[in-house]
N, C-alpha and C positions, 0 to 999 in steps of 0.2 A: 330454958331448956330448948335446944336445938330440933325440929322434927326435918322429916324425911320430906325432899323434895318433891312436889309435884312434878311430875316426867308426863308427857302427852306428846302425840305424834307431832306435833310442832317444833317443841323444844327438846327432843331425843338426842338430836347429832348435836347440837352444841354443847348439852351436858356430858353427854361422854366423850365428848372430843377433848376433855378435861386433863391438865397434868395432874393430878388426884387421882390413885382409884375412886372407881364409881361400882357402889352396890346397888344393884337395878333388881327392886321385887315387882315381879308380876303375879296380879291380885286382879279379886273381883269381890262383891260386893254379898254376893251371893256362897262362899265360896268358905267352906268352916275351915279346912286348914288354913287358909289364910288367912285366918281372925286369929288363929294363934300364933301364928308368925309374927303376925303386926306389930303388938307391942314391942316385940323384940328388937324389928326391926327399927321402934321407935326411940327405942332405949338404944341403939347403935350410931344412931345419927346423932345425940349427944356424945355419946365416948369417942368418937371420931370426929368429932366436930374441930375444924381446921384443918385437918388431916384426911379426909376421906370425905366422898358426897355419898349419901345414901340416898335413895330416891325411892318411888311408888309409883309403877304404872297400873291404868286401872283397862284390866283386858277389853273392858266391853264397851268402854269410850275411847281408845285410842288403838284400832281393831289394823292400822297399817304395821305399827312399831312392833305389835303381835304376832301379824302375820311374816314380817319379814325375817323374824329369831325363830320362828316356828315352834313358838310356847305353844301347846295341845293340852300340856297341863299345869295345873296352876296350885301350891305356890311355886313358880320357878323365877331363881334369884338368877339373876348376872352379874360377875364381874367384868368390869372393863379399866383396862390401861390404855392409856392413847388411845382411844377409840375402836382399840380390840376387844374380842372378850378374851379371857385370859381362864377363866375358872367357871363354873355352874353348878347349881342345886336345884335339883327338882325335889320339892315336895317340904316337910314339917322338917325342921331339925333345931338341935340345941342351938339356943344362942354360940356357946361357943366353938361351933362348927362353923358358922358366920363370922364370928370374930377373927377368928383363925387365916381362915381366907382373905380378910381384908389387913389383915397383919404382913402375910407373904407380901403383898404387894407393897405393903408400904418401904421392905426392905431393902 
């Protein structure tokens, strides 16, 4: 089973400089929506797996990559094509409200 890539302020720009959409969650550890998100998003990095990167930033050790999309709140998901973003979610939502968006892109 495929999980969500580790994303940190190092390896940001090379992951979404990706021909793949890239779903980018920004989380924290402390952070209860974001515990429901998670498995979601963990269960999305298997169903995309080859086709799509999903990844996990964690706000409060990788406080550049945060500051520079200006995440304030957290869960807030990214889509990136080419190194754009292309689409956003802030906050709890269905899995297939996620699915969906990574769908458009892969079209």
């Amino acid at each position: 089973m495929s999980k969500p890539v580790e994303i940190t302020d190092s390896n940001f720009e090379k992951i979404i400089n990706s021909d793949k959409p890239v779903l980018v969650d920004f989380w924290a550890e402390w952070c209860g929506p974001c515990k429901m998100i998670g498995p979601l998003v963990e269960e999305l990095a298997s169903e995309f797996e080859g086709k799509a990167i999903i990844g996990k930033v964690d706000v409060d050790t990788n406080p550049e990559v945060s500051a520079k999309f200006g995440i304030r709140s957290i869960p807030t998901l990214l889509v990136f094509k080419n190194g754009e973003i292309v689409d956003k979610q802030v906050g709890a939502v269905p899995k297939s409200v996620l699915s969906e968006k990574i769908e458009t892109q892969l079209a």
